[in-house]
C-alpha positions as CSV (number, residue, x, y, z in Angstrom):
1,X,-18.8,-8.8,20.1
2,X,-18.6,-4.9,20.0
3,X,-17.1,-3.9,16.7
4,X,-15.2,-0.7,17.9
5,X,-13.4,-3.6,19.7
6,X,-12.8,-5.5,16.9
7,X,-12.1,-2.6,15.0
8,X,-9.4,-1.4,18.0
9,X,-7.6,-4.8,17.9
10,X,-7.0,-4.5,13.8
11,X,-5.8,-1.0,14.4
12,X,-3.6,-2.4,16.8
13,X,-2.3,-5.3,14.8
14,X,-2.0,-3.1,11.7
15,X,0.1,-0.7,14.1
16,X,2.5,-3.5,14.5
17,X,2.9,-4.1,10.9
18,X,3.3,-0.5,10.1
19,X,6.2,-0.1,12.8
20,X,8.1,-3.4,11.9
21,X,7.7,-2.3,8.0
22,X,9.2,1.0,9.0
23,X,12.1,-0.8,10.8
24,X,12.7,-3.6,9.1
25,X,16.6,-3.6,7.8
26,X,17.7,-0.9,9.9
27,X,15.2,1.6,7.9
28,X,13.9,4.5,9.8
29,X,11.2,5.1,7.2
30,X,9.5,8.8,7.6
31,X,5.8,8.6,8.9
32,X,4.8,12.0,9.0
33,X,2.1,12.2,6.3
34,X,1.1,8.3,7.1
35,X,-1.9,9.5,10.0
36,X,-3.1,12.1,7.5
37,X,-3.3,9.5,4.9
38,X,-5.2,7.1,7.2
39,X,-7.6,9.7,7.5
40,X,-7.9,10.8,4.0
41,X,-8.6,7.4,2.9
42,X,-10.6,6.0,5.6
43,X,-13.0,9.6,4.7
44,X,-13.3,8.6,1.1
45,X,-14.0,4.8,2.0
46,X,-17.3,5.9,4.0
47,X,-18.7,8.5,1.6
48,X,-18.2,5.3,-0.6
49,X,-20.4,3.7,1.6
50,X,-23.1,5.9,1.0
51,X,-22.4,8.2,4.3
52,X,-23.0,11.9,4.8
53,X,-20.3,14.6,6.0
54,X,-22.7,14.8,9.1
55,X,-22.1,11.3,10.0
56,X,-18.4,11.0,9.1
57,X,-17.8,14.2,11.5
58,X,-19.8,12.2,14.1
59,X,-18.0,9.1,13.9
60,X,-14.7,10.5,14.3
61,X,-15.9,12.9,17.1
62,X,-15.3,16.2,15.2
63,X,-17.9,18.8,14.7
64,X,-18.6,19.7,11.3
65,X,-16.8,22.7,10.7
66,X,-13.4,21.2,12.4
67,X,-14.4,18.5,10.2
68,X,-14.4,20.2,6.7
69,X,-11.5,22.4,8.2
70,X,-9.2,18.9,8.6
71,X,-10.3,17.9,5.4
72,X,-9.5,20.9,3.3
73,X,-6.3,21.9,5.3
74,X,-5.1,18.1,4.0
75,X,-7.0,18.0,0.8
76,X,-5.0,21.2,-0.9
77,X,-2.8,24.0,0.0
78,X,-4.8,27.0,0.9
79,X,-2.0,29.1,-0.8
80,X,-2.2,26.9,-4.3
81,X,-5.8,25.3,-4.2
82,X,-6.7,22.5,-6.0
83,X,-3.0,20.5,-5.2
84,X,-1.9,18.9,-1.6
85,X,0.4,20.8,0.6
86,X,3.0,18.6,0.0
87,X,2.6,18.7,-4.0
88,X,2.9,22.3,-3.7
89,X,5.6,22.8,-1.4
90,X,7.8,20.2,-4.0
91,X,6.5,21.9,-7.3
92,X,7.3,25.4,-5.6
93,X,11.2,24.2,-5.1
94,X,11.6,22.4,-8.1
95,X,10.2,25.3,-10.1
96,X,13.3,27.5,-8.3
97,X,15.9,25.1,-7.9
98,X,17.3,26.6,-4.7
99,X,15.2,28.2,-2.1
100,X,15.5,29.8,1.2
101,X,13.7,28.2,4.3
102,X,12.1,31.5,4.8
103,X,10.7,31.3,1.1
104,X,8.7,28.9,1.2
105,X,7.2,29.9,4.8
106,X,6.8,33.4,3.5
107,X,5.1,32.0,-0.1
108,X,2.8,29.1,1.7
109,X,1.8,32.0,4.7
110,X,-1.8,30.7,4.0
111,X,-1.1,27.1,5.3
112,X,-0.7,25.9,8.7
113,X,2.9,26.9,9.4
114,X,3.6,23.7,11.4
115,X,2.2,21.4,8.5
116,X,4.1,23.3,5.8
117,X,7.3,22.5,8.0
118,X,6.5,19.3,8.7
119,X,6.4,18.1,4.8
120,X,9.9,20.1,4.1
121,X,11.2,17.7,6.7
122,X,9.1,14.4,4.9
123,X,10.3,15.8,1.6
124,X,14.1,15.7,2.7
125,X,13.7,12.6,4.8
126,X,12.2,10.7,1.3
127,X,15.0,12.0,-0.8
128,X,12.8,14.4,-2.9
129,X,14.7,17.5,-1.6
130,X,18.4,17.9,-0.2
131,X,18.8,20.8,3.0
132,X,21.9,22.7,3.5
133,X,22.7,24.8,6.7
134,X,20.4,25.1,10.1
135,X,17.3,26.9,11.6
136,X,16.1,29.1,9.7
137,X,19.4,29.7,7.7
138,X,18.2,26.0,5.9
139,X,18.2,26.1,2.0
140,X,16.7,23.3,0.0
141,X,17.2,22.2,-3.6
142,X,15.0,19.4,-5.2
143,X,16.6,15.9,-6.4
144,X,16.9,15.6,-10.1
145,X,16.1,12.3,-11.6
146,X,19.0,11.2,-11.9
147,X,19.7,11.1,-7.8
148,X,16.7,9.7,-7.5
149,X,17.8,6.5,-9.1
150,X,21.5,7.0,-6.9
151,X,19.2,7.5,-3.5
152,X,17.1,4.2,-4.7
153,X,19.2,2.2,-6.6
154,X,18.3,-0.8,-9.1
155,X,16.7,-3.0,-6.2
156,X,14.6,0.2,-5.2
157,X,13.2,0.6,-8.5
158,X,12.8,-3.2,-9.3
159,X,10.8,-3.2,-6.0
160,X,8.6,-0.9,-7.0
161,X,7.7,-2.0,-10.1
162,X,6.7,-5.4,-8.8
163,X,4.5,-3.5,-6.6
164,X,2.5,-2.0,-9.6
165,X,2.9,-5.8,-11.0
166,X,1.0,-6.8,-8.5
167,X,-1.8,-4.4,-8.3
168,X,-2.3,-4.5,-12.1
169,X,-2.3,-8.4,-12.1
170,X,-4.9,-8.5,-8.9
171,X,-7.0,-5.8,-10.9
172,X,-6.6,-6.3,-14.2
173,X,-7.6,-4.3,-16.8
174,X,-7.3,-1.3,-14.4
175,X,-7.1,2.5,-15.5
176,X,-3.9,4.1,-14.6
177,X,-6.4,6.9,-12.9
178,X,-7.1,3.9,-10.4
179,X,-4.1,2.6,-10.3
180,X,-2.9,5.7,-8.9
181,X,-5.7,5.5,-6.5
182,X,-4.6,1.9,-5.5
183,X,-0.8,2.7,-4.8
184,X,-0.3,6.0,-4.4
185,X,3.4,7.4,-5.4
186,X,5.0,10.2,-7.6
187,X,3.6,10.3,-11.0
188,X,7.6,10.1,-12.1
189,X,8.1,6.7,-9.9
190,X,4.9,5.5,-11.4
191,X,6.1,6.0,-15.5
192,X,9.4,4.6,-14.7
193,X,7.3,1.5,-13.3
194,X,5.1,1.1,-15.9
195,X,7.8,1.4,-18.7
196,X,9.6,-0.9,-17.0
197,X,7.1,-3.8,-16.7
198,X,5.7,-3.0,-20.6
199,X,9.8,-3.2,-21.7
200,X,10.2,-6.9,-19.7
201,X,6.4,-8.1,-21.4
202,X,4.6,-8.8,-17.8
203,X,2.1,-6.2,-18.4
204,X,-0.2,-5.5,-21.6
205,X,-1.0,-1.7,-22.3
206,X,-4.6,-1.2,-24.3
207,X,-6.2,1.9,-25.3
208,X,-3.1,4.6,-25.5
209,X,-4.8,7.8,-24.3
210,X,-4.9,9.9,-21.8
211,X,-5.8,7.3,-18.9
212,X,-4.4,4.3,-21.0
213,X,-5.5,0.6,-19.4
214,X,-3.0,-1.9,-18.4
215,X,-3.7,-5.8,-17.6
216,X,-1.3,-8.8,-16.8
217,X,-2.5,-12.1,-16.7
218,X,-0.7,-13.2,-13.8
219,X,2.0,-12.3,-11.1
220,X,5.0,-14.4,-10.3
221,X,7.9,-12.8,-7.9
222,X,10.2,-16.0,-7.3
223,X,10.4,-17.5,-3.9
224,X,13.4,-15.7,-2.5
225,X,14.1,-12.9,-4.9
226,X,15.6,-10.0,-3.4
227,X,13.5,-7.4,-4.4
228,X,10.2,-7.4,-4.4
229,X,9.3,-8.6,-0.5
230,X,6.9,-5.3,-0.5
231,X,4.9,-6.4,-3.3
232,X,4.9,-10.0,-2.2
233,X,4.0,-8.7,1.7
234,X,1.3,-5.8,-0.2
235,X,0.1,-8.7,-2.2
236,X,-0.4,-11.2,0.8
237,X,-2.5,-8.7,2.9
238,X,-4.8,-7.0,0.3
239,X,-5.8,-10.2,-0.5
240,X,-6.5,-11.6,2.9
241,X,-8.1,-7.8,3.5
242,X,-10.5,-8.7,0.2
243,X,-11.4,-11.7,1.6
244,X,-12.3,-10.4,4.5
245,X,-14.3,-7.3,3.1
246,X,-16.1,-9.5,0.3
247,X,-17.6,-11.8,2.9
248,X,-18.8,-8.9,5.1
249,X,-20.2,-6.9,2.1
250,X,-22.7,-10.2,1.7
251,X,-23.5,-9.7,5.1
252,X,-22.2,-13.0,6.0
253,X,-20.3,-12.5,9.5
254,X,-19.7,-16.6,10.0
255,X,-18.3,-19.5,8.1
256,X,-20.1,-21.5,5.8
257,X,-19.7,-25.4,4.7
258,X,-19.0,-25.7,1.3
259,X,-18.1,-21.6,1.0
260,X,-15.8,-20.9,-2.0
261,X,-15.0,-16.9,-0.3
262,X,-13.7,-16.7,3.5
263,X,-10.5,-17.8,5.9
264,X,-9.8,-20.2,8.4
265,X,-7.0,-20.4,11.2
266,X,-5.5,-23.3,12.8
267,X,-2.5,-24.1,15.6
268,X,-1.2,-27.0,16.2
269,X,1.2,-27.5,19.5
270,X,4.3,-30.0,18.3
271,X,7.4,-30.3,20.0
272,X,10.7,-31.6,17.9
273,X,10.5,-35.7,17.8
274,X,7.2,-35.4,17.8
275,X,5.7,-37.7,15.3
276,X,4.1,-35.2,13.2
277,X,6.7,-32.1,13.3
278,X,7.9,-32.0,10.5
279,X,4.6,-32.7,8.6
280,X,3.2,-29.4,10.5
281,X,6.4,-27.3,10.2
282,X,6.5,-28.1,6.4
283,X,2.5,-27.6,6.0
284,X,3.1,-24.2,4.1
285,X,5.7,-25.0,1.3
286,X,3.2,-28.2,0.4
287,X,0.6,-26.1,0.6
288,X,2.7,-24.1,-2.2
289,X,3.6,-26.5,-4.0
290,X,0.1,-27.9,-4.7
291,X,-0.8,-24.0,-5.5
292,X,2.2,-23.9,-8.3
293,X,0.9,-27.3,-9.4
294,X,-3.0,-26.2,-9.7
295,X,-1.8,-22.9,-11.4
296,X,0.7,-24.4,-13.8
297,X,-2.4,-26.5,-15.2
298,X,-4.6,-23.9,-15.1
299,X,-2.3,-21.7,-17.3
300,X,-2.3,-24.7,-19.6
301,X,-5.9,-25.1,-20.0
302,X,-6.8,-21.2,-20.6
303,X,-3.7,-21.2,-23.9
304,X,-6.0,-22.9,-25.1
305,X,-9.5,-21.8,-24.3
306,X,-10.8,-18.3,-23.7
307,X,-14.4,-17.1,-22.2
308,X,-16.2,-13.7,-22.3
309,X,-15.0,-11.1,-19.2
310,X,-18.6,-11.4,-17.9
311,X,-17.6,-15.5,-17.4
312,X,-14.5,-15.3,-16.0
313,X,-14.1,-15.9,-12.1
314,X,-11.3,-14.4,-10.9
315,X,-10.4,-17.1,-7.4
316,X,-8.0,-15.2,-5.2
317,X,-6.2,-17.9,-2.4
318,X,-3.9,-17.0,0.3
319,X,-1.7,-18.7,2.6
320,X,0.5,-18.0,6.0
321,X,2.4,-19.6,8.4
322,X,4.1,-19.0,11.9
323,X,6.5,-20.9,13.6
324,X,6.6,-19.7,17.1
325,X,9.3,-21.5,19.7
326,X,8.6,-21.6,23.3
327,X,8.3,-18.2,25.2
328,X,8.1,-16.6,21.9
329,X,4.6,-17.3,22.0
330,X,3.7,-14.9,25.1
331,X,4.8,-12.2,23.6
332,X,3.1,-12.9,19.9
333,X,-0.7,-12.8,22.2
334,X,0.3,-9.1,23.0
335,X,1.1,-8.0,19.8
């Protein structure tokens, strides 16, 4: 199979995810800065990879110099070098409290005028700045703390820190330098988190300096809790994704008998009164069940043992489920 086709059809199906995530609950969640940041990342994942600006340029059909143009036009404001655009347009209104439309096109004349309107409008849509008036009349103040816990609310905030549960239980110890790599957000949002989770005992913070490390032994959001769905759905898909991107960095690119890292996907065609319906439809919450079950006696066993870091296996499973009725089905293939 030709991997730019494979790599089109997980586009594509991460395109769906992105759009139903944006709409889910009525939300109308802003995207602006979400191409930019595909780009961004997907750059820094091949120079991981041991690839050259030559070849990244190549493989995204750009010649060099629009290249390294796109990448320092998103990498930092031309007017305040060394912070993003979008940093700088924030610090810059904060810093003033109110501030003309006109302002901040006249102070960030260096940037791409377009771009530098396009994150005043991200920055309003997010809540981080209020707008008064119209055009070019348009005044902006930024949100104080405080509004930014009356624009989130308690479920908002509780959300978010179950996100940065996650990521520090999956990665534990982690830096908070790579945790901010991990999940990016607002160095404000991501204190409140942390103190938050430290305050309720699900995290553990070592070595209190400037990049202090954090760990959790585990994460547990309960089985219909109202917030916390986007750490639970973050959580679900990094790991299937790690799965995935272990097996590949091994160079294995098929299944294995007796393989302890991989995935495997079945179907099964019932029809209500058939004899094994409900044993299907009910697969997934036995299949939890048994997962509680192994956990709970795992957690027993390691209260009272320990092992050295360089022993410890860390086994990451995952499990999903679909229930698709009748011509529901046709419409699932083209997504």
């Amino acid at each position: 199979m030709n991997v730019n086709v494979l790599i089109d059809a997980i586009v594509r199906q991460t395109t769906v995810l992105i759009a139903q995530l944006a709409t889910s609950a009525g939300a109308r969640a802003p995207l602006s800065q979400t191409a930019n940041l595909v780009f961004m990342d997907l750059v820094a994942e091949l120079k991981n990879q041991g690839l050259t600006h030559n070849l990244i340029a190549d493989m995204f059909g750009l010649s060099l110099r629009t290249y390294h143009n796109k990448i320092q036009r998103l990498s930092e404001s031309t007017t305040q070098q060394g912070e993003s655009l979008w940093s700088a347009v924030l610090g810059f209104i904060q810093e003033r409290g109110t501030v003309a439309r006109g302002d901040v096109m006249v102070h960030f004349h260096r940037d791409d005028q377009t771009t530098v309107k396009s994150v005043l409008n991200d920055l309003v849509k997010t809540g981080m700045v209020f707008s008064k008036g119209s055009h070019e009349a348009v005044a902006y103040r930024a949100a104080s703390p405080a509004e930014y816990d009356l624009a989130g609310g308690t479920e908002q905030a509780q959300a978010l820190a179950n996100l940065i549960w996650i990521s520090i239980a999956r990665h534990s110890p982690i830096r908070r330098s790579e945790l901010v790599e991990l999940v990016p957000m607002q160095s404000e949002q991501l204190d409140e988190a942390l103190t938050r989770l430290i305050g309720e005992r699900r995290i553990d913070i070592h070595h209190e300096d400037s990049d202090p490390v954090y760990s959790s032994p585990q994460c547990v959001i309960a089985v219909g809790a109202s917030a916390g769905w986007e750490a639970s759905i973050f959580d679900h898909y990094q790991a299937m994704v790690s799965a995935m991107c272990s097996k590949l960095r091994g160079g294995a690119t098929r299944s294995r008998e007796g393989e302890s890292t991989g995935g495997s996907t079945y179907g099964y065609d019932v029809w209500r009164g058939h004899p094994l319906h409900d044993e299907v439809v009910g697969f997934l919450e036995a299949t939890r069940q048994r997962a509680r079950e192994l956990r709970d006696r795992v957690d027993r066993h390691n209260e009272m043992a320990t092992c050295s870091d360089d022993e410890r296996r860390r086994v990451i499973f995952y499990v999903g489920q679909t229930v698709i009725d009748g011509d529901e089905s046709r419409g699932e293939e083209r997504a």
